[in-house]
C-alpha positions in Angstrom: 3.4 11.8 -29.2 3.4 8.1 -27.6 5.8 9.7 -24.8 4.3 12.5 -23.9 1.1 10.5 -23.7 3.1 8.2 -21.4 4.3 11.5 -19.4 0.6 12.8 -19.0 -0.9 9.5 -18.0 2.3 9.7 -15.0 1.4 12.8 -14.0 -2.5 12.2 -13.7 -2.0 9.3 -12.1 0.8 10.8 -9.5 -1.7 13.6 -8.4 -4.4 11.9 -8.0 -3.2 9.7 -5.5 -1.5 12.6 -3.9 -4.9 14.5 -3.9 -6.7 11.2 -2.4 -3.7 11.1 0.4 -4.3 14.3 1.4 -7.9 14.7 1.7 -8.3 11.4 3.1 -5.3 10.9 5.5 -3.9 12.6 8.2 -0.6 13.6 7.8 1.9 10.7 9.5 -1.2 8.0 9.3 0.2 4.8 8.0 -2.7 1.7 6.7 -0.9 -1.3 6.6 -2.1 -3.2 2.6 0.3 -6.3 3.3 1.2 -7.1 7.0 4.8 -6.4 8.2 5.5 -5.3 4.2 3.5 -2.5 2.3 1.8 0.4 4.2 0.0 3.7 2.7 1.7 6.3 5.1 0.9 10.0 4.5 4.3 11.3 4.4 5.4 15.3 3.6 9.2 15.5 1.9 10.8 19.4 1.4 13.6 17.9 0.4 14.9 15.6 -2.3 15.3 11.8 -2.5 15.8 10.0 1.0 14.7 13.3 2.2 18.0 15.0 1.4 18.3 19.2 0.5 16.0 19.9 2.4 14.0 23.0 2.0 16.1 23.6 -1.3 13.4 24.6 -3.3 15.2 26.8 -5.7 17.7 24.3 -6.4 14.8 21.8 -7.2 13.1 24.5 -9.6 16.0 25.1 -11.5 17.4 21.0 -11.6 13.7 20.2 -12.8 13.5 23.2 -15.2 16.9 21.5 -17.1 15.8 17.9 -16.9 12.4 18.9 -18.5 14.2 21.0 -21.4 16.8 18.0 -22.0 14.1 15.3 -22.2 11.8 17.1 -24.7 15.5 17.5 -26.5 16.0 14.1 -26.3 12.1 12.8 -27.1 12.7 15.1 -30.6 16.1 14.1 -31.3 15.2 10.2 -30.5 11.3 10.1 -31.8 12.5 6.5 -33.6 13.6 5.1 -30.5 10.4 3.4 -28.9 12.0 2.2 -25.8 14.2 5.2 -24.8 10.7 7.2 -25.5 9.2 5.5 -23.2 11.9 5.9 -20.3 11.9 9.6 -20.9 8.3 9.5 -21.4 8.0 8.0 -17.3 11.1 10.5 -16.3 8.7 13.4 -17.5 5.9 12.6 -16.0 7.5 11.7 -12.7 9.8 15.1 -12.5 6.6 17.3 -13.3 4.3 15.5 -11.1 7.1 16.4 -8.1 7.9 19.8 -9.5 4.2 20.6 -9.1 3.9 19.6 -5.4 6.5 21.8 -5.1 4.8 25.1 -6.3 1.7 24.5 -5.5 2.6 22.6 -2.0 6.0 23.7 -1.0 6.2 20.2 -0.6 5.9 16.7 -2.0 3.6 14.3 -1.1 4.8 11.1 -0.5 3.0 7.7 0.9 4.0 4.4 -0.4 6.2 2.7 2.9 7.3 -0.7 2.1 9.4 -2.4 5.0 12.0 -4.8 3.6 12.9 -7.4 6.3 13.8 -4.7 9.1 14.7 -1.6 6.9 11.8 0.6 6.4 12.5 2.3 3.1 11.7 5.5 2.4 8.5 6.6 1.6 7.7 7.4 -1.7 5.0 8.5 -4.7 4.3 7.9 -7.9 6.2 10.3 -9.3 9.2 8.3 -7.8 8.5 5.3 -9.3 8.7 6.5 -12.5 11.7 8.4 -11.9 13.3 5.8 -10.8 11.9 3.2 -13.7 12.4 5.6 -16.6 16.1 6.0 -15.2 16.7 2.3 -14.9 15.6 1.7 -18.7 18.0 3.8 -19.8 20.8 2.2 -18.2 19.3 -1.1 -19.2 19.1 0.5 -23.2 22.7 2.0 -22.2 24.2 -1.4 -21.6 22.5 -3.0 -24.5 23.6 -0.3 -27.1 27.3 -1.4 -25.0 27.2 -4.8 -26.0 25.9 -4.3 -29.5 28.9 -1.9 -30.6 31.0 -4.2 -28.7 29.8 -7.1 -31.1 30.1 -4.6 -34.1 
């Protein structure tokens, strides 16, 4: 139940800063929150990650449609495993809150630009983050669970 909590909590949190980005910004307005480094740029993405596929919408429905089904798989099959419940927990939240901007927007809302040095990364949500957090505990769990059978 923990992760699923975790997932909601995502989500809420990933459309309400979308809704406040759209009804308060202009679309392409960029504030800066740390000079030279963080800015809150309304952004609109069709496509996927790094703004790639885009205008594949079907492709997305169907991608997110399987990672959903295998993560609730996964959350039952793995209820004992706290920290892996967690990562999938953030993975679901993210991939719905993205998946909903893309039914109900035909878009995703994006708007967190940070410039690192002189490479402006690009912009991205909340929904992202936790993508891209819940994906990295894994492969931090995955190379712990390594080195433990490699001790065994």
């Amino acid at each position: 139940m923990q992760n699923y909590i975790i997932a909601l909590i995502v989500l809420i949190l990933d459309q309400w800063t979308k809704w406040l980005v759209v009804k308060k910004m202009e679309l392409g307005e960029s504030i800066p929150l740390i000079d030279d480094f963080l800015f809150l740029t309304s952004h609109r993405n069709k496509g996927a990650a790094f703004g790639i596929l885009q205008g594949q919408m079907w492709l997305f429905f169907i991608i997110t449609a399987a990672v959903v089904v295998g993560i609730v798989y996964y959350m039952k099959t793995y209820r004992d495993n706290k920290p892996l419940g967690i990562a999938l927990g953030l993975i679901l939240g993210g991939a719905v809150g993205n998946l909903i901007d893309r039914i109900f927007r035909g878009e995703v809302v994006d708007f967190i630009d940070v410039l690192i040095i002189n490479y402006d990364f690009p912009i991205f949500n909340v929904a992202d983050s936790a993508l891209v957090i819940g994906v990295g505990l894994i492969f931090i769990l995955t190379l712990f669970e390594g080195k433990k059978k490699g001790e065994a």
